[in-house]
C-alpha positions in Angstrom: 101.5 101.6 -70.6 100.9 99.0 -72.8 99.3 96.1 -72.3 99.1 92.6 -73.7 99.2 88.7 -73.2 100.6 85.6 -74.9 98.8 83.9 -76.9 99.4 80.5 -79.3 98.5 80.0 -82.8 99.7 77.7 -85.0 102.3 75.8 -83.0 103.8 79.5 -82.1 103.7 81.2 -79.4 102.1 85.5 -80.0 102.4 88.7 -78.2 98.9 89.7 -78.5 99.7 94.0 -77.4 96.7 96.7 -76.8 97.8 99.3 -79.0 96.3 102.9 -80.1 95.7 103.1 -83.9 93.9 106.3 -85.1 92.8 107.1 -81.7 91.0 103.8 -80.6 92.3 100.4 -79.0 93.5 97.9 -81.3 95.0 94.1 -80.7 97.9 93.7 -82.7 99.3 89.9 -83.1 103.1 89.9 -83.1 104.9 86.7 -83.8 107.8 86.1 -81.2 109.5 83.8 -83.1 109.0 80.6 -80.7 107.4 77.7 -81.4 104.9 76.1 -78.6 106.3 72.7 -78.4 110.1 73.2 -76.1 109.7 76.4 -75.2 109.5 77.4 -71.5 106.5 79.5 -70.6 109.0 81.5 -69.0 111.0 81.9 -71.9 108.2 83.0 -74.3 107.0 85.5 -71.3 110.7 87.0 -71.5 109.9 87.4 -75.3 106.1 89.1 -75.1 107.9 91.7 -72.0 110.9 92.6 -74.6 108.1 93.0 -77.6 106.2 95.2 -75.0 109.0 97.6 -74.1 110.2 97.9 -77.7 106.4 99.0 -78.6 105.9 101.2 -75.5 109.4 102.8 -76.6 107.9 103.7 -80.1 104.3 105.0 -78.4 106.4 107.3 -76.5 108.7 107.9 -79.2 105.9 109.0 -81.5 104.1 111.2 -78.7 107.1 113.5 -78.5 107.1 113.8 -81.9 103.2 114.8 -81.8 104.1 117.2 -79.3 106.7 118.9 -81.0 104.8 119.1 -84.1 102.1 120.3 -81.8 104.2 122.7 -80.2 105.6 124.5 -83.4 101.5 124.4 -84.9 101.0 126.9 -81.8 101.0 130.4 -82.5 104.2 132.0 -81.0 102.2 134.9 -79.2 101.0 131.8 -76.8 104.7 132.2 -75.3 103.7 135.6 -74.7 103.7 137.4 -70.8 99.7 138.9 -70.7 101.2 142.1 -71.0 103.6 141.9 -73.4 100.8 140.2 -76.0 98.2 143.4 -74.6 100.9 145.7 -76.4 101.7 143.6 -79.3 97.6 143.6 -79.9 96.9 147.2 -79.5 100.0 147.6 -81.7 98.2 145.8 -84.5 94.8 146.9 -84.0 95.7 150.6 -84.5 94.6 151.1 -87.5 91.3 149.6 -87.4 90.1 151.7 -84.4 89.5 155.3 -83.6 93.0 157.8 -82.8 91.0 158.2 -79.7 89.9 155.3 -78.3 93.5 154.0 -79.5 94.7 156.4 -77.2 92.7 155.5 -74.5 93.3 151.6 -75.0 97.4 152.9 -74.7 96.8 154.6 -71.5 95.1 151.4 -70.2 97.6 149.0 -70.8 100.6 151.1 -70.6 99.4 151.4 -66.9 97.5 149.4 -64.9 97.8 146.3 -67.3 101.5 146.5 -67.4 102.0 147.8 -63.7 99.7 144.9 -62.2 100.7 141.7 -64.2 104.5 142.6 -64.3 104.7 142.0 -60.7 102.1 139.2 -61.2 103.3 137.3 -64.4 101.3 134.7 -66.2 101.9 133.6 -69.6 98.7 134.5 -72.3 98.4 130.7 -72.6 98.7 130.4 -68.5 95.7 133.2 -68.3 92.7 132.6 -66.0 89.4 133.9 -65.2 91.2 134.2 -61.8 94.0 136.2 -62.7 91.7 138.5 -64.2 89.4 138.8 -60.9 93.0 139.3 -59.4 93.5 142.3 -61.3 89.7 143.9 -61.4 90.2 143.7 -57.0 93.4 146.0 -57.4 91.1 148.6 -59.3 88.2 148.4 -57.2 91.2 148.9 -53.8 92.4 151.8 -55.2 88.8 153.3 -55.0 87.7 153.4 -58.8 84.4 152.8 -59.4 83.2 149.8 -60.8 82.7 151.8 -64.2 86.5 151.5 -64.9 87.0 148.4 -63.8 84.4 147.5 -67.1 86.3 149.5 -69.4 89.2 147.4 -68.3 87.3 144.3 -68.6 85.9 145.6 -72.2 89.6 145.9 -73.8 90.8 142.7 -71.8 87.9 140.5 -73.3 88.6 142.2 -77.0 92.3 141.5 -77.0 91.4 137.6 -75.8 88.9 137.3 -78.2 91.1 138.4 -81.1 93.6 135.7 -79.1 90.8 132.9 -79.9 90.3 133.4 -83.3 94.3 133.3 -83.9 94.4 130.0 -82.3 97.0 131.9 -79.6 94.2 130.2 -77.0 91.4 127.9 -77.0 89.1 130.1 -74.7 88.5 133.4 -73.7 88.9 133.5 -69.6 88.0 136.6 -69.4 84.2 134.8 -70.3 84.4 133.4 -66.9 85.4 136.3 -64.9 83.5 138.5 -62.5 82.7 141.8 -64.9 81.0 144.3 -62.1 77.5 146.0 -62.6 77.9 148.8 -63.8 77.6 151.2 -61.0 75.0 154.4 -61.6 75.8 158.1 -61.6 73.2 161.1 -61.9 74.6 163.9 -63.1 74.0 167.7 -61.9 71.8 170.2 -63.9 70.9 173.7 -63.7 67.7 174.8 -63.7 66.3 177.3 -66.4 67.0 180.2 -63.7 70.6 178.9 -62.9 71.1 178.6 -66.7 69.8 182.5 -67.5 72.0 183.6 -64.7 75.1 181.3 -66.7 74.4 182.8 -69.9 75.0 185.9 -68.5 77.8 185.5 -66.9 79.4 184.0 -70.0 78.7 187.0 -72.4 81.9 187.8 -73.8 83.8 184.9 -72.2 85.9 182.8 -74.6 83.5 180.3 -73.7 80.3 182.1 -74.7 79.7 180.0 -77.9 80.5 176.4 -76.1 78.4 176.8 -73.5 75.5 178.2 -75.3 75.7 176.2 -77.9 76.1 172.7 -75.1 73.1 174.5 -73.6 70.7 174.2 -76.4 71.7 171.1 -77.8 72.8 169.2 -75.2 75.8 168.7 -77.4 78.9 166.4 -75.6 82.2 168.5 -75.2 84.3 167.3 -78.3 81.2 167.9 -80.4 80.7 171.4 -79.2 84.0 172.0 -79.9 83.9 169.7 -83.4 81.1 172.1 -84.9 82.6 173.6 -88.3 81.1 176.3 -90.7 80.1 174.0 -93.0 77.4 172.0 -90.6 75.9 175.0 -90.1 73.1 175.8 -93.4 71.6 179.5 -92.6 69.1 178.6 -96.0 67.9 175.5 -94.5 67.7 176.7 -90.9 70.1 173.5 -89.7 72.8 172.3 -87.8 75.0 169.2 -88.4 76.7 167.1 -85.6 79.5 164.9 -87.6 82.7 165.9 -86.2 84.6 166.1 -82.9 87.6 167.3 -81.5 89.4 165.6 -78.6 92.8 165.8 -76.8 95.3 163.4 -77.3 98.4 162.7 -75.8 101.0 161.9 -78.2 104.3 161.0 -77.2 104.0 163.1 -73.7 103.3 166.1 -75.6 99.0 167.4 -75.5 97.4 167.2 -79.0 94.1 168.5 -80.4 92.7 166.4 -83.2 89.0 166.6 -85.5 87.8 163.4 -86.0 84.9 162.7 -87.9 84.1 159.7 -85.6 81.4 160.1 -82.8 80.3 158.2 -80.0 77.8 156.0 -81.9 76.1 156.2 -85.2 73.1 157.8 -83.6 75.7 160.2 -82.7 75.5 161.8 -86.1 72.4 164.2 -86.1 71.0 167.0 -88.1 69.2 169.4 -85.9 66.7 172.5 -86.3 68.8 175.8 -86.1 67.4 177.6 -83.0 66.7 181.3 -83.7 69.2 182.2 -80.5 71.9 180.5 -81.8 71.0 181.6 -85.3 72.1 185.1 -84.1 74.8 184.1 -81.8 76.8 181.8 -84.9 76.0 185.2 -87.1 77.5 187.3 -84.7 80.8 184.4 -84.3 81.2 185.0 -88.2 81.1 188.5 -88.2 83.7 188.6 -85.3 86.1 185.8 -86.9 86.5 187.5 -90.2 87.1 191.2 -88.5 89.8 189.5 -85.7 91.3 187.8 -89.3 91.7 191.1 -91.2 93.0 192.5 -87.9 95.8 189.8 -87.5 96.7 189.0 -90.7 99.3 186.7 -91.0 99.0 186.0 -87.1 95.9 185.2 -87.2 96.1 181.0 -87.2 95.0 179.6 -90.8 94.9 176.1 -90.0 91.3 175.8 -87.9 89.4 178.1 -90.2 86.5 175.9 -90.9 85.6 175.9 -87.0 83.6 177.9 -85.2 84.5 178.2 -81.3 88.4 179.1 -81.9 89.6 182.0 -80.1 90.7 186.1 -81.5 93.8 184.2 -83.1 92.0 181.4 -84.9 93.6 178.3 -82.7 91.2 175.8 -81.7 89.9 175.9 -77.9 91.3 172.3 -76.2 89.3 170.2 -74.7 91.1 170.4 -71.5 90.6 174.3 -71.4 87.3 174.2 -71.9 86.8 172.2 -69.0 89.0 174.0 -66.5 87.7 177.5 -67.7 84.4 176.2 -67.5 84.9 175.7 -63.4 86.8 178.9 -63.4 83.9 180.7 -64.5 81.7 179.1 -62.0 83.3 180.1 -59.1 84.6 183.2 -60.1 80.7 184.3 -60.1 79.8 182.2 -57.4 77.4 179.9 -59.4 76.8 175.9 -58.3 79.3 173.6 -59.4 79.0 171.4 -62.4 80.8 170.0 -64.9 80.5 171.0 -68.5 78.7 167.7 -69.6 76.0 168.5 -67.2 75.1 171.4 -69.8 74.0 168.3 -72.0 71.8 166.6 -68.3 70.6 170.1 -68.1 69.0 170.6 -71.4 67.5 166.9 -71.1 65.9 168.3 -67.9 64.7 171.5 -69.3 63.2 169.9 -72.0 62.1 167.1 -69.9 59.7 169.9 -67.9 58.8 171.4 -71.0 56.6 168.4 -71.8 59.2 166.5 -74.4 59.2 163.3 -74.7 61.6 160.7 -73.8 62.2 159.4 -77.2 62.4 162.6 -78.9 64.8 163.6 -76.4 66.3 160.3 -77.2 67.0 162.1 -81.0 68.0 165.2 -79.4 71.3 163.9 -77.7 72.0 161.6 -80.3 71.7 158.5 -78.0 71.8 155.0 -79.9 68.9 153.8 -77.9 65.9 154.4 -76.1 67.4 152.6 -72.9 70.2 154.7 -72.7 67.9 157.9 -72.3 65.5 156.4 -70.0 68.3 155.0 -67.8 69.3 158.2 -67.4 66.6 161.4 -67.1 64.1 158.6 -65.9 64.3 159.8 -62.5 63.8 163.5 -63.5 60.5 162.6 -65.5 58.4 163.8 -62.3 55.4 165.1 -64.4 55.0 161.4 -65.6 54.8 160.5 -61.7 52.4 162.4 -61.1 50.2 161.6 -63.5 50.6 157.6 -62.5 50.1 159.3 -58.9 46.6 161.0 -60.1 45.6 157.9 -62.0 46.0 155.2 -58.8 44.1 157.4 -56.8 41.6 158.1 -58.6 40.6 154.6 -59.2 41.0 153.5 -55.4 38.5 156.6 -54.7 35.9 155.4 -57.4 36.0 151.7 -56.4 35.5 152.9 -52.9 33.0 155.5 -53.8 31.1 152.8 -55.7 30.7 150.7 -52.4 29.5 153.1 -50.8 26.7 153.5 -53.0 25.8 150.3 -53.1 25.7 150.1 -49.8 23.5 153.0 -48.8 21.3 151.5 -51.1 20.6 148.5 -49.3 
């Protein structure tokens, strides 16, 4: 509302009006036309309430315009339902980020995202830190771990913060909302016995080569199964990790794809060929190029440059690899584990061999230090003891020393 008063100058009476100018309080003098001298106060009050409204008329006039230019500056994806703009963003950002994290990021928000904020719908522009608790408590009640419920949070916050810099909001709510610890798991690992006894078992299996191979490198399943020909120099005595293969699904339908994108840039490793696997990648060569003269033109031309395909030369899946693995294991009556926990059993093996943390740091291909010690800290009992040894024995000398000292009193 404006405000404003009469004042007289000159012999005439004023409407002295409050206005806003360029953001800040101005007094503008407007002449109403009527002299001082035989005009009724009344009268001239009639004339500074008529100058008012017409001003307050064109303030308000002049804020919906400001609006409406405001409101056609904002991006259109502001009009957005959460969801919808989720899908439009992973749309656009699929060429910038790995098939398989893509595919992952798909899964995410054709699911949950989608399912949860279709039955509770808010407007991108409308989002709050709230919401987003909202949604994280409808993961953690259908039992996930907390673990998910970050990889949700992860892609959320990414999507909002590409939202930011687009001017689609001013702020990223998903800043302000509750992202859970994440919660710790310790894997499973055989000892050097269990692992003998697996090796055996698995001479001859289809698996023979993954799990050897996971064994002594501690090698994750898609890089195991990523391992081509041409990583592997027999001059040089060395093995390459730059490649993966990882199971996509692609319009419903399974699909196995290489990438030569890993996990981190640590990731990508070159690694001392180990004598025993030396002879057992000889042996694989040998046995490809016999099953491809045998096959001919069955045998499968388009994964030649691998190593662990099967007598036909198709790739082994990801997904096969994991359930033949648990096959194997109880068909011979071994302890469960998943095939990752090849890669936590050679950390501990090498852990009670005497290797260090960091160089088993380099081994996996972690990206830092952290990440190993978080991990295999617990299993570094040798280093225990020795801070066990150390206590004690300085507890005993101080003691022993009093003693002494004492006696010779």
């Amino acid at each position: 509302m404006i405000t404003g008063s009469l004042q007289k100058k000159n012999g005439s009476y004023y409407a002295a009006l409050n206005l806003r100018v360029d953001g800040k309080r101005k007094v503008k003098w407007i002449a109403t036309g009527l002299p001082v001298e035989g005009t009724s106060i009344r009268k001239a009050q009639k004339a500074l309430d008529q100058i008012r409204a017409a001003y307050e008329k064109l303030e308000e006039e002049q804020l919906v315009r400001s609006a409406l230019e405001t409101q056609r500056r904002i991006n259109p994806d502001a009009e957005l339902m959460f969801q919808d703009y989720m899908a439009k963003w992973l749309k656009s950002s699929r060429s910038t980020i790995a098939a398989t994290t893509y595919t992952s990021y798909n899964d995410m928000v054709q699911s949950r995202i989608t399912t949860w904020f279709t039955a509770h719908p808010v407007l991108v522009r409308e989002l709050t830190a709230e919401d987003i608790n909202n949604f994280y408590d409808s993961i953690l009640a259908d039992n996930c771990t907390t673990n998910t419920v970050i990889h949700y949070h992860a892609i959320i916050r990414k999507a909002l913060q590409n939202a930011v810099r687009r001017d689609v909001i001013s702020k990223n709510p998903a800043d302000q909302a509750n992202k859970p610890k994440k919660n710790v798991f310790l894997g499973s690992f055989y000892s050097e016995e269990e692992m003998m006894t697996l090796f055996d078992v698995a001479d001859g299996d289809p698996l023979e080569v993954p799990i050897k191979i996971a064994a002594y490198y501690g090698l994750r399943r898609s890089e195991v199964l990523g391992l081509k020909w041409d990583a592997i120099d027999f001059d040089k005595k060395t093995v390459s990790i730059r490649h993966k293969v990882v199971e996509l699904q692609v319009d419903g339908k399974s699909v196995t794809v290489g990438e030569d994108v890993l996990k981190t840039k640590s990731s990508f490793r070159t690694l001392p060929l180990i004598p025993a696997v030396e002879e057992l990648l000889l042996n694989v060569k040998e046995k490809q190029e016999m099953y491809k003269a045998l096959f001919k033109k069955s045998y499968c031309p388009d994964y030649i440059d691998y190593v662990c395909v099967d007598q036909l030369g198709k790739i082994l899946r990801p997904n096969y690899l994991t359930e033949h693995f648990a096959w194997l294991l109880e068909k011979y009556g071994l302890r469960k584990i998943r095939f990752h926990d090849l890669r936590h059993s050679c950390a501990s093996l090498l852990l009670q061999n005497g290797i260090s943390m960091k160089q088993i740091q380099i081994w996996l291909g972690h990206s830092t230090f952290s990440t190993t010690a978080d991990i295999y800290a617990h299993l570094d009992y040798t280093a225990q003891e020795e801070s066990a040894a150390t206590m004690g024995s300085l507890f005993k000398k101080d003691r022993s020393a009093d003693k002494k000292a004492a006696a010779g009193q």
